[in-house]
C-alpha positions as CSV (number, residue, x, y, z in Angstrom):
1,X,-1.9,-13.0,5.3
2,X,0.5,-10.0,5.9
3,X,-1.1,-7.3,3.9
4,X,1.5,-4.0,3.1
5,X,0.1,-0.8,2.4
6,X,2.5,1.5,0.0
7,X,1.6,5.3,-0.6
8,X,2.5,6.0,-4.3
9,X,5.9,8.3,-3.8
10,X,5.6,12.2,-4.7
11,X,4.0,13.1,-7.3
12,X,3.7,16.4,-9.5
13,X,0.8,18.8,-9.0
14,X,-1.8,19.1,-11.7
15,X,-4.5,17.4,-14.0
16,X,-6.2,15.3,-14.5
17,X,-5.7,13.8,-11.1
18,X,-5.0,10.3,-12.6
19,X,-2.2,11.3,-14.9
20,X,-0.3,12.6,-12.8
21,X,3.4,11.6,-12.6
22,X,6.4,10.9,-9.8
23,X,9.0,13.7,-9.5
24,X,12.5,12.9,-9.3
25,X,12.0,12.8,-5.7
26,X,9.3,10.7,-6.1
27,X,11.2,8.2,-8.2
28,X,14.2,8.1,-5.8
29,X,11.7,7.5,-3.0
30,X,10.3,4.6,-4.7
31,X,13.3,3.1,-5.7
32,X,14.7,3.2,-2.1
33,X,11.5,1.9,-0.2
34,X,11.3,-1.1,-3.4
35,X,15.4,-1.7,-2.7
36,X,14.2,-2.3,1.3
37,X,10.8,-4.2,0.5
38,X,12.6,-6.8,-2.2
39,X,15.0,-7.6,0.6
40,X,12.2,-8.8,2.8
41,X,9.3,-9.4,0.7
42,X,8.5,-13.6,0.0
43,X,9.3,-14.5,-4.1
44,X,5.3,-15.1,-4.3
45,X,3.9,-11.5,-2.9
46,X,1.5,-10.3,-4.7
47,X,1.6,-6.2,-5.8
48,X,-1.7,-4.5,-6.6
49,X,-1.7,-1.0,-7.7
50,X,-4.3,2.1,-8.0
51,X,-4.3,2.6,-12.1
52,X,-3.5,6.1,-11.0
53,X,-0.2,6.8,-13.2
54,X,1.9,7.8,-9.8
55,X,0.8,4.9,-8.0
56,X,1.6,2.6,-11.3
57,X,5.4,4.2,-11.6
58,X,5.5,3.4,-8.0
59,X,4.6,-0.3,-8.1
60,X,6.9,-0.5,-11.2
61,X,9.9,0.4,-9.0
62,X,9.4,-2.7,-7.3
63,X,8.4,-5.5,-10.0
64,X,7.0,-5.6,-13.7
65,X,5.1,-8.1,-12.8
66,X,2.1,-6.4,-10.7
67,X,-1.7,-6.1,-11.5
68,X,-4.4,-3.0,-11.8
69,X,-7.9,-2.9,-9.5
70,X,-9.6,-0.1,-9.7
71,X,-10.9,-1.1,-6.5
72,X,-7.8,0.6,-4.9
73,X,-7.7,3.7,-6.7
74,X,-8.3,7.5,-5.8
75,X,-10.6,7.6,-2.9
76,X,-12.0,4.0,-2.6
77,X,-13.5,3.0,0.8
78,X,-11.5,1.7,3.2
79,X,-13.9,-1.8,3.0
80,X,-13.8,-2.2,-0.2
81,X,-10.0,-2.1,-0.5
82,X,-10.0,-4.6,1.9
83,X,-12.4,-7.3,0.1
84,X,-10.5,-6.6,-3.1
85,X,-7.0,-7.4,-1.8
86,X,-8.7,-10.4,0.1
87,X,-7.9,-9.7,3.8
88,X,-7.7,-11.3,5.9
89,X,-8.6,-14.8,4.7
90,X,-5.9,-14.7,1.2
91,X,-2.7,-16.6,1.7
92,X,0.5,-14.9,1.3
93,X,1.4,-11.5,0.7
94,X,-0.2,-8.7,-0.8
95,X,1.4,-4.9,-1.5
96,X,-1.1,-2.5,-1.9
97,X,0.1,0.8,-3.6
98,X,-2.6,3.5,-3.5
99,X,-3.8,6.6,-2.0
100,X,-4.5,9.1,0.7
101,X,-6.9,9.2,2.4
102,X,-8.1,4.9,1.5
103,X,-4.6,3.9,2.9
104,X,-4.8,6.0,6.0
105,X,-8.4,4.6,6.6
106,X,-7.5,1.2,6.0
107,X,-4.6,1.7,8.5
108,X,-7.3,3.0,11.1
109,X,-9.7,0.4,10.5
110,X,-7.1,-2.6,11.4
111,X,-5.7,-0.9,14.5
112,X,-8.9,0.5,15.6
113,X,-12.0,-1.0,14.2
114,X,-13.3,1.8,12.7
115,X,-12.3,4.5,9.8
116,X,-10.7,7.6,11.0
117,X,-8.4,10.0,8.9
118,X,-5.2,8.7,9.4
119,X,-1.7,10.2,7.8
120,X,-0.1,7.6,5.4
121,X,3.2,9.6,4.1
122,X,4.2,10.1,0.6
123,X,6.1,6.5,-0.4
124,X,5.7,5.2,3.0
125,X,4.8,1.1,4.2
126,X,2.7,0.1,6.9
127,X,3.5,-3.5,7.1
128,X,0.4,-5.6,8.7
129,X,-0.3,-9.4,9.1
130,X,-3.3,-11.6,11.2
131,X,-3.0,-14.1,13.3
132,X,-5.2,-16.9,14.9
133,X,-4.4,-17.5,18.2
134,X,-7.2,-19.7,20.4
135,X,-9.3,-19.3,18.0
136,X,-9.1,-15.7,17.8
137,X,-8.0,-13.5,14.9
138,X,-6.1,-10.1,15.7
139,X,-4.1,-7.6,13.6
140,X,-0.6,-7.1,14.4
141,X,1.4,-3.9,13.2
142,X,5.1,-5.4,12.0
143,X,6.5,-2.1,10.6
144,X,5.9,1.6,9.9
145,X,8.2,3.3,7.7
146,X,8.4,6.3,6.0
147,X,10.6,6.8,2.6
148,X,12.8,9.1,4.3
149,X,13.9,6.2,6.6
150,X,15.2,4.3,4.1
């Protein structure tokens, strides 16, 4: 499974927390980092978003065709995102758009094994996928990027 984590872009201040929408900047950030993620993304990946409305005009930048959990929304644990999106055992790939601090801790977990409070930047990817090698499964990291990179 390679599993993609994508921070909604920048959003406006305000309330309530889950209306809140993408500034221009946001949408250019999202339209960039969806340009580069189409290009290497399978036909069959899956995109799951937050039903926050940033992280939904994020998603949409990417495909039409994406579904709602509230299982990734504002401030979810990190394991809980996890067994919603299915990893490590689903087939395929899966694009996650959600939230700081989840995505950070989810990021952490992976790598480290445990939660810690990592930085996931506004309209950034971090691109993971498993692999079973002797019988053993391990995380690999295929990409970072950040929306300015793109």
């Amino acid at each position: 499974m390679d599993l993609i984590l994508w921070r909604h872009a920048d959003a406006e201040d305000g309330f309530p927390d889950r209306g809140r929408k993408l500034t221009a900047k946001g949408e250019k950030q999202a339209a960039q980092m969806a340009a580069w993620l189409r290009q290497r993304l399978p036909k069959d990946a899956r995109v799951i978003s937050s039903p926050a409305r940033r992280a939904q005009q994020t998603a949409q930048a990417l495909t039409g065709n994406f579904e709602t959990l509230a299982d990734v929304d504002v401030g979810v644990d990190a394991v809980l995102l996890l067994n919603a999106v299915g990893w490590p055992d689903a087939s395929g790939t899966v694009v996650v758009v959600g939230h700081q601090p989840s995505l950070g801790r989810v990021a952490a977990l992976l790598l480290m094994g445990s939660e810690e409070d990592w930085s996931v930047k506004k309209g950034g990817v971090w691109w993971f996928t498993n692999r079973v090698r002797d019988e053993r499964r391990s995380v690999v990291l295929r990409a970072v990027l950040g929306a300015d990179l793109v």
